[in-house]
Structures are given as C-alpha cells and as structure tokens.
Steps between C-alpha positions, in 0.01 A plus 500: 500500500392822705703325759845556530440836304420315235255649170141362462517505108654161481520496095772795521727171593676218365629240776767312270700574183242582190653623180166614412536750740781701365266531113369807740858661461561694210779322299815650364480303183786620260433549159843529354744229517778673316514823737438243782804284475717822396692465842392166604813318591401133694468162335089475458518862416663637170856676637440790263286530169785551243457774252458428168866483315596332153147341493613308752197276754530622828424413836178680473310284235134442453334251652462318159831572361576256263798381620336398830318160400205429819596262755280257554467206755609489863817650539622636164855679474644583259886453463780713350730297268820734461707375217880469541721801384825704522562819682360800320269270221126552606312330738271269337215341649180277451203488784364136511171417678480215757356423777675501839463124567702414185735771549605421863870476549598587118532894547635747673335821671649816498474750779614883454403862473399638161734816562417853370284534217726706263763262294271315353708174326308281207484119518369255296180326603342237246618717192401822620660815714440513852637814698563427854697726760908464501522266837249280394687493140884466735331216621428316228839572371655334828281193489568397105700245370683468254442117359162420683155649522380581849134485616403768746205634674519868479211769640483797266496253192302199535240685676280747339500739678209724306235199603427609848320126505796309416735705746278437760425081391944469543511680817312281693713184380846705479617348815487130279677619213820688702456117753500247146747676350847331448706784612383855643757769354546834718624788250653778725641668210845526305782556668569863681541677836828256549215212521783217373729579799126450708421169349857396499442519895218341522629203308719460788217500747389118703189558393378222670585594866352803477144395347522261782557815747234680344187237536637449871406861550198531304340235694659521811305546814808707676441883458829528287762196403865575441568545091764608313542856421816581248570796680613373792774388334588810306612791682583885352897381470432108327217559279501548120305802434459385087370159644297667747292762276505244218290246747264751581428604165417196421247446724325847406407366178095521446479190430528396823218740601212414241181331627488244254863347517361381905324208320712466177844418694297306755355208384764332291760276636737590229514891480842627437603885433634645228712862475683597216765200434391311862318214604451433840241267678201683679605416870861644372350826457297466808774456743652826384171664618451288796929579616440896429161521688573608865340357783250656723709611770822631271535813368718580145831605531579843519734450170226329304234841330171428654317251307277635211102430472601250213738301649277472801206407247771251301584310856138502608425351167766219496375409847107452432604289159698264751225448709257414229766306384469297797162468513433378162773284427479317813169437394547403171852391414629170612898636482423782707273294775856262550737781493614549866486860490155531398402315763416722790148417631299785516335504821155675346462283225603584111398788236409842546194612518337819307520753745893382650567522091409824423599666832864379394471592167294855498824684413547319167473678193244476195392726279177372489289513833303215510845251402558590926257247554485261204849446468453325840194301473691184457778520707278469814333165684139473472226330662185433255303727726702808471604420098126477391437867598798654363472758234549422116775626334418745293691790286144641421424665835632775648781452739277650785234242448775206521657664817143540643379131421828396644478658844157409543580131414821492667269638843242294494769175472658599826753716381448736731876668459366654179351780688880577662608633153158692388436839700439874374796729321532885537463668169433170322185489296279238579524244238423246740220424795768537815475122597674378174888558488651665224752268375617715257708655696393300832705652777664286830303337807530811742547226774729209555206327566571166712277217506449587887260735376167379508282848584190388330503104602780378222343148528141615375375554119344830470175551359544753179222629293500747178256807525362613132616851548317604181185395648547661784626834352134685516459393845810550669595877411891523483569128318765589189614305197909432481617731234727350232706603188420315187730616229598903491262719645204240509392476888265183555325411820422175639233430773765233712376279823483603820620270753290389809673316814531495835633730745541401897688836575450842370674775657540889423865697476534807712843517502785404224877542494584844276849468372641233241853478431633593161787324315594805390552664858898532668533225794503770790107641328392116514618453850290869611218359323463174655582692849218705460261285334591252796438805779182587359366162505608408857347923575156357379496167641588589803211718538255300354587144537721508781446120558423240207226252417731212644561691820853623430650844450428634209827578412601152503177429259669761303848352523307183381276658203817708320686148395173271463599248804796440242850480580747610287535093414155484425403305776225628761650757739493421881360775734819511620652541143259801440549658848883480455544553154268820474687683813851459268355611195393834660796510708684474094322769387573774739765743329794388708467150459805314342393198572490190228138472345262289679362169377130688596528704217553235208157401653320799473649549163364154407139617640573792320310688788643830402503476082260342363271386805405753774433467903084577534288510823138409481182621699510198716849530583690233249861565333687362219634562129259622258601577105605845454211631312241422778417843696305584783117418454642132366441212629619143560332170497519190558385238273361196575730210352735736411884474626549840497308831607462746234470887477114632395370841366162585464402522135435854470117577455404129589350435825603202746646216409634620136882554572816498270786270597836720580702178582602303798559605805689368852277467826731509834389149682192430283692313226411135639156446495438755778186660337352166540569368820384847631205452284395180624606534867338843561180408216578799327232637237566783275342821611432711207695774502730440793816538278401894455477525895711614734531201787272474816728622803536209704253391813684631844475170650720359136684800521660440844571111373754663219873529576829408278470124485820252446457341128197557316217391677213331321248450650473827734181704351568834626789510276321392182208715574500786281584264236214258519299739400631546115498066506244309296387360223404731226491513079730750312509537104796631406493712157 
C-alpha cells in the first residue's frame, strides 16, 4: 500500500462497511428523554414533551408508562379509536393494539404538525387525560363524527415516544402503515389567512391535466417542457390581489416543509387534504403548487412581492411528494399503473435512490437531526447489496454518528454526489469530519452539476477506506476530535473516521478572485465590483497564463470557467457562446451601458462565480470556480470515480495526505474524464510533491511547437505539459 502514497500499517483500515468500526467513536448517548423530546417535532420523534398540567399524561411518558401496553409480534400498531361526539364535548378516545396485517385498509393515518407547544388541550385516552398541543387537538376535532367511531393512526399517541426502542422499531416500517392505511388525512390547519377563498380555487382546478403536465416534465429528457404557470394569465390590471395573497399563504404553511410529511403523503393512493371546513383530493392541492411554480426560464412579475423562503420551501415540497408519488404508486397500485396520466415511462428506470432523495429534500425541516435521514429510508429503491450495509435506525446515537455512518455508507455504495454537499464552513465548529454533510442545515449543490461531468471517470466505483483517527492520533501530530455540544455547557469529543481515496489530480491555488457580491449592495456597487473583480482576473491571467492548457486564450478559458460551460438554459455552452456572451457582459457593465441585460449573466449567476464560488488559478496554470472559503495555499483535486472535482486544505499540523474537504470545485476542460486520458496516454505517475512546485519551463524545441491552436487540442503535449506533472495516482485521507 506504499504505492500510490498509500500507508504500510494496513490494520489502520477497513475496506467495506463495518459497524464495529464506529464502537471507536465516542457516542452521544442521551440520558434524558424528557429534556430530549422538549422540541422534537417529527413523527418518530416526540413533537414536544408536554409539561405537566391537570395531571394530565403527556407526550413525554416513560418508557413503561402504563398506559403503553408492549407490542409484540411483527408489525404491532397500535390504533386510535376516537369515539363520536358534538362540538365542544371532549374528545374521547381508546388505543387498541393490532397488528398491521389485520389492520390493513380499516384506518386512517393522519399527517400534520403538532403546532406550538403552549395551549395545551386535554383529551380522553382509555379513561385517562392526555395533553397534546392545540393543532394536533383542532385536528381531532375536524376528523370526529358525530354518530360513528373512527379508527385512526396518529404519531404523537400511539407511539411512545419516551421508549427510544419502540420509536425507532415504527420508523423503519412507517412507510407500511401511512401505504395500508384506508385513507391518508393532510391537516394544514383551521381555517385563516383567507385560506377558504384558496381552496375554493383550487376546487376549480383540472387537476388531472396538470399532474399529467407535471410527470411529462419530471421525466422528460428535453431541458425544459412547456407547463402552465397561473401568472401568465394574470396581469397587474386582471388579477385578484385577495385570491392572489390568499394562494400563497397557503402554500407557506409548514406543513408542506417538514421532513416527515415526504413519505407520509407519498405512499397512499388515497391521501386527501384537509383545512379548516375543506376537503380536497391530494393531486387538487398539488396542481395549485405545480400552476404557481414558475418555470426555469420565467421570471415573477414585477406586481407579484418576491417569493418568501417558505413558499419557495412549500412548492419545493409539493413537487418532491409528486414524484415519490409516482414512483411508488406506479409500483404498487394497480389504479394508478392504468391511469393514463401516470403513465409516462421514465427513461432511467423507477424510484429514487438515497443520494437523488436527500439532495432534493436537504432543505426540509425537523427538529430532530437524525429524522433528515430516517424519515427517508423507505422512500428510496434498493438493491440487496446497498440495503444490507445501511445504518440502523436508532434514536440512541448521536445525530453526528448517524450523519457519519450515513456518508460513509452512502460513499462506499457509489454515491459519490454525497461529497458535493459536505465541505468546510467559516466560523462553524467542527461537529463533523469535513467529508460528511451537515444535513441539518445542509446548504445547495454550488454547481448545476450535469451528468456531462465525469472528472474522475463517472463510470468507475471508487475505492474508499476509513482511517482510525484515534489510533493514529499519537503518531500523526495535528489529528483533532470533532467538538460537540451535549446538553448546556457539556462539550464532548468524538474521535470520527478519516476518509482515504484516490486522487489523480492535485493542484495548488496561487491566485483567487477577491470580491463577492453582497445582496445588500446598490446595483451600480455590484456592477463596479464585478468590473473590477473581472479586470483583475484577466490583469493576472494575462501575465501568467497568457495561453491555456487546451491551447486557447486564456481569456476565453476564463470566459468558459465564470459560467461552468453552462448556458443560461443549462445546457453546455459552445466556445462560441462563451466568446460572444462574455464580450456583452463586459460591454453591460461599463458605466454608460443602457443596454438590456445579457443572457451571460443569468449564467454566471447560476455558477455563482462571483457569490458564493470564486475564479482561482493554480501553480500549473488551471482555472475554474472554487467555493468561497478556499484561499490561496488551497488546493483542488481530482478524485478518482468522482463526478466532480473538489476544493482541499491541508489539515493544519498534519503532514501530506491529511486534508479537510472545503467542497466542490469546477475545472475549465478537465470535467470529462480528462485527468485520465492524460493519465493513461502520457503514463503519468505521481511525483511526490509536484503539486507544491512551481512548473518546469518548457524544452525550447516544445516551446517553439506552442502557438494559439483552433479548438482544444488533445493530444498536443506541449500544451498539457506543465500539467502532467501534478497527474497520477495517489492516496488522500480526508479528516
């Protein structure tokens, strides 16, 4: 294993998934469920430990509270008889145990938010008080009769939630119980905001064309179909403002935005939605969603406020429940495999996998960490190979342990996007090893990645092992625990895994791209920023890289790098389209321009090349986008089997090849399997060290080859030269 950079000490790594490895890692076990569920609000996790009131149960019982009977057998459930009633006489209830093969089809499951935890509201439950939170208590209100008992499944009662075992035991067959149920019930919440004028419209919708509209552009293989959006057909003079704002409020309702309700409104044929007095069908409320989200290519009207975070979230949210919709009930449901409008082939297959979920999904909200990843275990397909090794569900280790076992599974399956959303904060403390992404609060692909990209070799595995950082922590002088907070002032380490792979490119920055633009800044301060920023760029190219890799200017490299080979469309930029496109945008920003804004700068603001992402220069003379906390002294690699390049920092104190992951990067010309066909045409071996030296000056007789070449040449050495020398195989272990 010297080879390749490898380590002699062989035990220090495990080739494959072993859970005994992590029983190295310190584990956050918690030791209080009350204070632990206090703001929990997700379906396997308590949505807020009630206080104490009237000697009432609450949500945060003991595991052997004597109104829990164990379940027992494979399956159990238990079921929430609620007893017919008038308005304003209590809600009486009985839980009954059964198991989910008996029970299929004869109850309903409920799907809402528990609300705030203040107004707490008594019900009934098998002759005793139980104190649950006022939308949960609306909710049972709405769905009462008043001659018939109804059977429901609902979370925060027929789970207890103080038995951490038994939370975790219905999580990982929740998916079955929301699927067998008779009828899936959505609870937005009672009526306000103008939210009857809102569902009055959408009982007008065709709900059926527009579901139809929407799987023809989820699985379309055109960059962007024609659908509906409603305001086209409103203008500032026609449209209703009441109508308008009530629509929109509507669909900035949280419920819309919780992790769990992804898998609870997706599995059921029936699922219908419920807000104060209405009842409309699930693909009903969808095609208001579907009708308000613009496309790609149109801008809100000037009339219309800008669009809050929520509403984005509530749209977003709508959308990825339709496409699990899809997938699951095309799969399982007879009715929905013969309606016409379901019946788009997909050209990829059916399901999502993992990695596709979450990186839809990471903006969803839970209260709980670790419900970001089990509240999706079973909405994905899985092969046997890639279910056997994925992690238990468990509400018993810390969320940073889950997250970690996650990543590394999710890696060393294939899912090599997982990387694309890990990466190194400023002034974030290091609760995690920098290869694991924080879905907490898991922030955007800094790319629109297309599946052109194939920098590392797309179509190969990688090889990923796990380094036993705490074994190595006396011999490698600068290794460091994450840091983590477990309850108020109590500061825990844990000794995480360090991640070994592949690099075939490793490269140092000397030069990166100073000024960001600021949200905050006036439109003329934005346009002298990007003027300048753009000057000094072209200033340091220009003198040292006046020609690229590929053989063309540098400037058109440049033109290239700041929008990703991306046009505006999201389809890959011509040379022509980058020449042409880059000479109007600077021609836009000079002070007298007047001129209309040019389609190259919805690009660049895609790449976001000067926000979040900025324009670097390495050693051996390559450009692109790098995220905005690398610096100078950085570095970017290229992994092998990886889609993407990524953005490096040495670990500080560690010596070659311990690095932390700042997050991926762009690589002018070197995004399709470049690396490698360099590698293998030129026999490239990785000379250690090369990526800290300045490049050989080219031989005379090379040197008088060189000149500006039409297209990118491949094959021509003297142009790939200086980068040769940074190719090769070598082994990185990223902390």
């Amino acid at each position: 294993m010297a080879q390749d950079g490898g380590h002699d000490d062989a035990k220090d790594f495990v080739s494959d998934y072993d859970p005994t490895f992590f029983s190295h890692m310190e584990v956050l076990v918690m030791r209080d469920a009350h204070s632990r569920l206090k703001d929990a609000d997700s379906p396997s996790t308590a949505r807020g430990s009630l206080t104490p009131h009237n000697n009432a149960i609450t949500l945060s019982s003991a595991k052997n509270d004597p109104m829990y009977q164990p379940l027992t057998g494979h399956q159990p459930v238990r079921l929430l008889r609620l007893l017919p009633g008038k308005a304003g006489e209590p809600l009486i209830t009985q839980l009954v145990c059964e198991h989910l093969e008996n029970a299929k089809g004869c109850y309903d499951a409920t799907s809402y938010t528990w609300g705030r935890p203040d107004n707490l509201r008594d019900i009934v439950c098998n002759d005793k008080p139980f104190a649950m939170r006022e939308n949960a208590y609306s909710f049972l209100e709405r769905l009462r009769s008043t001659t018939e008992s109804r059977m429901l499944w609902m979370d925060c009662i027929c789970i207890n939630q103080g038995d951490l075992g038994e939370r975790a035991a219905q999580v990982l067959f929740m998916h079955e119980i929301y699927q067998y149920a008779q009828t899936v019930v959505v609870w937005l919440g009672p009526e306000a905001d103008d939210s009857a004028v809102a569902m009055e419209y959408i009982l007008t919708l065709d709900a059926k064309t527009y579901v139809a509209e929407a799987v023809e552009d989820f699985f379309s293989l055109a960059s962007e179909t024609t659908k509906t959006f409603v305001f086209d057909q409103w203008t500032l003079d026609n449209h209703d403002p009441r109508l308008v704002k009530a629509l929109l409020v509507l669909l900035e309702r949280p419920w819309l935005r919780r992790v769990w309700v992804q898998q609870e409104a997706a599995v059921c044929e029936n699922t219908r939605v419920m807000c104060g007095a209405y009842d409309v069908t699930w693909d009903q409320l969808f095609s208001l969603a579907w009708i308000v989200t613009r496309r790609t290519t149109t801008g809100w009207p000037e009339w219309v406020a800008y669009p809050s975070i929520a509403l984005e979230s509530g749209m977003k949210g709508a959308a990825n429940i339709q496409r699990s919709r899809i997938h699951h009930l095309r799969m399982f449901s007879q009715a929905y495999k013969q309606n016409t409008y379901y019946s788009v082939s997909r050209p990829s297959g059916v399901g999502e996998t993992f990695d596709g979920l979450i990186a839809k999904r990471w903006w969803c909200e839970a209260t709980d960490p670790r419900d970001k990843i089990f509240a999706l275990y079973n909405l994905g397909v899985w092969n046997a190979d890639k279910l056997a090794g994925r992690p238990k569900v468990s509400y018993k280790d810390a969320w940073q342990m889950i997250y970690t076992k996650t990543a590394l599974w999710m890696l060393q399956v294939g899912w090599t996007t997982t990387l694309s959303y890990a990466g190194h904060r400023d002034n974030v403390p290091a609760e995690l090893p920098s290869w694991v992404p924080d879905w907490r609060n898991a922030r955007e692909h800094l790319f629109r990645a297309t599946l052109e990209w194939s920098a590392g070799g797309a179509a190969k595995k990688p090889v990923i092992r796990t380094v036993d950082l705490a074994q190595r922590k006396r011999a490698v002088p600068g290794l460091y625990p994450c840091t983590y907070t477990d309850g108020p002032k109590r500061i825990k380490q844990m000794w995480n895994a360090g991640l070994e792979l592949s690099a075939i490119l490793v490269d140092k920055i000397i030069y990166r791209s100073s000024a960001a633009l600021s949200g905050q800044d006036s439109v003329n301060l934005n346009h002298m920023k990007m003027r300048r920023t753009i000057e000094a760029d072209l200033a340091f190219i220009k003198h040292h890289v006046p020609k690229y890799m590929t053989g063309e200017p540098s400037e058109e490299a440049y033109a290239g790098a700041l929008i990703t080979n991306m046009t505006h469309e999201e389809k890959l930029a011509s040379k022509a389209y980058e020449k042409e496109g880059f000479a109007a945008f600077r021609a836009w920003l000079e002070p007298a321009s007047t001129g209309p804004c040019p389609d190259y700068l919805d690009a660049v603001e895609s790449a976001e090349a000067l926000d979040r992402n900025a324009f670097y220069v390495t050693a051996h003379g390559l450009m692109g986008l790098v995220p905005g906390v690398a610096t100078v002294g950085d570095y970017v690699a290229i992994l092998d089997g990886f889609r993407e390049p990524v953005g490096i920092r040495r670990a500080a104190g560690c010596p070659d090849p311990y690095y932390e992951l700042l997050g991926p990067c762009y690589i002018q010309r070197m995004m399709r399997s470049r690396a490698w066909n360099l590698i293998l045409e030129h026999k490239c071996k990785y000379q250690g060290g090369s990526e800290d030296r300045a490049p050989a000056p080219p031989r005379e007789e090379e040197n008088r080859l060189r000149g500006v070449c039409e297209g990118f040449p491949f094959n021509l050495k003297t142009d790939y030269e200086s980068v040769l020398e940074v190719l090769g195989k070598r082994k990185i272990v990223l902390l």
